[in-house]
C-alpha positions in Angstrom: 0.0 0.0 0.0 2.9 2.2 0.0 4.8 1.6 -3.0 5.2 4.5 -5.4 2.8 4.4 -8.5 4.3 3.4 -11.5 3.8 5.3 -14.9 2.0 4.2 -17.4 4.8 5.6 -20.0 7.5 2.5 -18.6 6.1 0.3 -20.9 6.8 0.4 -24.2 4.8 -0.5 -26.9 4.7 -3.9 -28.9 6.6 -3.2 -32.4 6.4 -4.8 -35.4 8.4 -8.0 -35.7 11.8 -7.3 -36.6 13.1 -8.7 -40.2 16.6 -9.8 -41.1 19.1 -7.2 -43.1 18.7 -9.5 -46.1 15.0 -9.1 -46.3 14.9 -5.7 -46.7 17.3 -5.5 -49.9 16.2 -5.7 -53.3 18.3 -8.4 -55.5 20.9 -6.7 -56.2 21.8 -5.4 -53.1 22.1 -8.8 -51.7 24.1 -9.7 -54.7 26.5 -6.6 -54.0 26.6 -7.7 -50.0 27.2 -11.2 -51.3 29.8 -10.4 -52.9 31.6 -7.9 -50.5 31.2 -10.6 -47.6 32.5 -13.3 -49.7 35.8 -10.9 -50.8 36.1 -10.0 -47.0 36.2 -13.7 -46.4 39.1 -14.5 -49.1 40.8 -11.5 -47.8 40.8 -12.8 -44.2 41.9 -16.5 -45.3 45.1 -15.4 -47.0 45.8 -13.2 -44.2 45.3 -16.1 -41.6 47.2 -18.1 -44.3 50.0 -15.0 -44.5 50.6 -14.8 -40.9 50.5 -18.8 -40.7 53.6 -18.8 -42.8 55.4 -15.9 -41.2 55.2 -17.2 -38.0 56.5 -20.6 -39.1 59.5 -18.7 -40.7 60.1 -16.9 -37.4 60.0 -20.3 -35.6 62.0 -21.9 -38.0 64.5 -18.7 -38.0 64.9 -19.1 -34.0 65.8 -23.2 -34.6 68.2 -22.4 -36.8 69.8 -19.7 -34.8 69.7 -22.1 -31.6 71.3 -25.1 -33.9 73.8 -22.8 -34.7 74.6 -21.1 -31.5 74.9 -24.9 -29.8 77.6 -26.0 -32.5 79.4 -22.9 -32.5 79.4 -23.6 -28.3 80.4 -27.0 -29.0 82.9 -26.1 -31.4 84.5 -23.8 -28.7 84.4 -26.2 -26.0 85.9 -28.5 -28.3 88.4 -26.3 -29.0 89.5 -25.0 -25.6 89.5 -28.7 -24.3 92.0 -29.5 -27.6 94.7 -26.5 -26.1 94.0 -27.7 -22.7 95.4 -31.3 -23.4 97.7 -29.6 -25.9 100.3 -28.0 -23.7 
């Protein structure tokens, strides 16, 4: 009994049922947004594909420069241990 009235203007009215964004173009605009989505798409695989590739270059870069590092280590060992037992 003492709650605050409520207005009548909280509620809104019941709208029309929405449609999808595709219903409301004509045949050549979903043509056109056809074809714009499906560029969009290539566009996105060969830059998924791009950075796929670079990545594996950069991986491969780092092995190689770790390979290398370790056999220029061993290499030195190998060499310090040769003047050790040389003298």
């Amino acid at each position: 009994m003492c709650s605050s009235p409520k207005s009548s203007g909280s509620r809104r009215p019941r709208s029309a049922s929405s449609k999808s964004l595709a219903e409301s173009f004509s045949s050549e605009q979903r043509a056109h947004f056809t074809q714009v989505a499906n560029q969009a798409e290539q566009r996105r695989a060969q830059r998924l594909a791009t950075n796929k590739r670079w990545k594996q270059a950069q991986a491969d870069k780092a092995n190689t420069l770790e390979i290398h590092k370790t056999s220029e280590q061993s290499k030195s060992l190998f060499a310090w241990v040769s003047q050790v037992f040389a003298h």
